[in-house]
C-alpha angles and dihedrals in degrees: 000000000000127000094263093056085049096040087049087049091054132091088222127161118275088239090048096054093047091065086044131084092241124152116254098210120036137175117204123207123194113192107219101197144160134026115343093236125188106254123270092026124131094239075058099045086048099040119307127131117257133138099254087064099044096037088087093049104040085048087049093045096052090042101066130117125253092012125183099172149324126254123208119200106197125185107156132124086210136232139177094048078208098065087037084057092047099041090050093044090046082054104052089037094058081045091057106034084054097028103234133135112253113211114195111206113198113209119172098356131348090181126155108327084010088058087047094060094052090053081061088080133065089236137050117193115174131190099243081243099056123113110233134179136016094168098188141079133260143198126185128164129152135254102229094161098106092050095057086045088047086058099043085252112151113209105218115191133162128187145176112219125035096257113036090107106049121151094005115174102230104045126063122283120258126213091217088054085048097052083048096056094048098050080055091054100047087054087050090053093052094053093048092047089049090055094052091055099042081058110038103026121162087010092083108090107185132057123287090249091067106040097034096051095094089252118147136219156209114249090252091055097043082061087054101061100038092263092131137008102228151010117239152100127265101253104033087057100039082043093049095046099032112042106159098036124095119240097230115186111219113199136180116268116224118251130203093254088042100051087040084053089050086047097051095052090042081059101051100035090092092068113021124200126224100263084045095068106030088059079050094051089051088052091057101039083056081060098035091057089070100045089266 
């Protein structure tokens, strides 16, 4: 890194950047990539998205000198539909607050929170080959009742309230829990399909049943339906449009607490618990749903 990419990264006095080769247009990119995870779980203290990780860079991002726009480089298969909402509201919040377009650019998958993420800009450009959309809601756990029978282990739970212990993984599912869950879900689902329309708005070019029925699609197809708005790369579009500016990655910097979280899970990596891989096992089936 030269003294012109550090001098453009700094908050440094107007009289201070004059004398300094900084440039004087700059576009940030922030890559938003990985699981959505709810915030203080392990999957978010190893890699996952949350706001609390991407709350240094956006801020970072927004806060350069000499800013055309924000990029943002998505590649996620989504996850906790909280942290989706938050991420999404701290972004429009940053573009509105600097006054600066925000393109979102989906590489590999841009589904369900991921997809989420990408309605945040102003902009959706997609690689023809891109998976986008999924714009529904999912729930999956494990039954793990019969295991613990298989090996003589009693599940002892007590509770106050009915249904404190709904949908819990070692005892026998229940119809009424279902029928709770999925009223949860389909509130969930109403308040992700608002969000795409308030975003994308006359855009969309097909009928609610298609685009809202948590299909997904190649980058071609997304076009198509008013997903997204165009077909391209990162750095051919940035470079097209912005000629003179210079493409300037903005990560997140490792904490303490960060880096003693990393650590934790490196420690206990050589012999995993339960919960450990199971949590694991979810990560990859969100991959897995989409052929990654």
């Amino acid at each position: 890194m030269n003294v012109a990419d550090i001098a453009g990264r700094l908050p440094l006095p107007e009289d201070v950047r004059r004398r300094l080769p900084v440039p004087t247009e700059q576009v940030a990119v922030v890559r938003l990539e990985g699981v959505i995870t709810p915030s203080g779980s392990p999957a978010a203290r190893r890699a996952g998205i949350t706001l609390e990780a991407l709350e240094s860079p956006l801020t970072k991002a927004f806060g350069l000198p000499g800013l055309k726009a924000v990029a943002l480089s998505i590649s996620s298969p989504g996850g906790a539909p909280t942290q989706s909402a938050l991420v999404a509201d701290r972004i429009r919040g940053l573009a509105a607050e600097h006054e600066v377009p925000v393109i979102a650019f989906c590489e590999d998958v841009a589904a369900s929170g991921g997809y989420w993420l990408a309605c945040a800009a102003d902009e959706i450009i997609a690689h023809p080959t891109s998976l986008v959309g999924s714009i529904g809601v999912v729930s999956g756990g494990f039954g793990l009742h019969e295991v613990i029978e298989r090996h003589g282990i009693e599940r002892r739970l007590h509770t106050a309230g009915e249904n404190k212990a709904r949908l819990d993984p070692f005892q026998p599912e229940r119809e009424e829990d279902v029928a709770w869950l999925r009223g949860e879900l389909e509130e969930l689902h109403t308040l992700f399909t608002a969000w795409v329309r308030e975003r994308r708005g006359d855009r969309l070019s097909t009928d609610d049943a298609t685009v809202f029925s948590g299909e997904v699609w190649t980058g071609g197809r997304a076009k198509e339906l008013g997903l997204i708005d165009g077909l391209g790369t990162l750095r051919g579009v940035l470079g097209a449009r912005y000629p003179d500016a210079k493409i300037t990655p903005v990560g997140a910097g490792r904490s303490i607490l960060r880096l003693a979280g990393l650590l934790g899970a490196s420690a206990s990596a050589a012999q995993p618990s339960i919960p450990a891989m199971l949590r694991e096992l979810e990560d990859r089936a969100a991959w897995a749903r989409f052929g990654l």
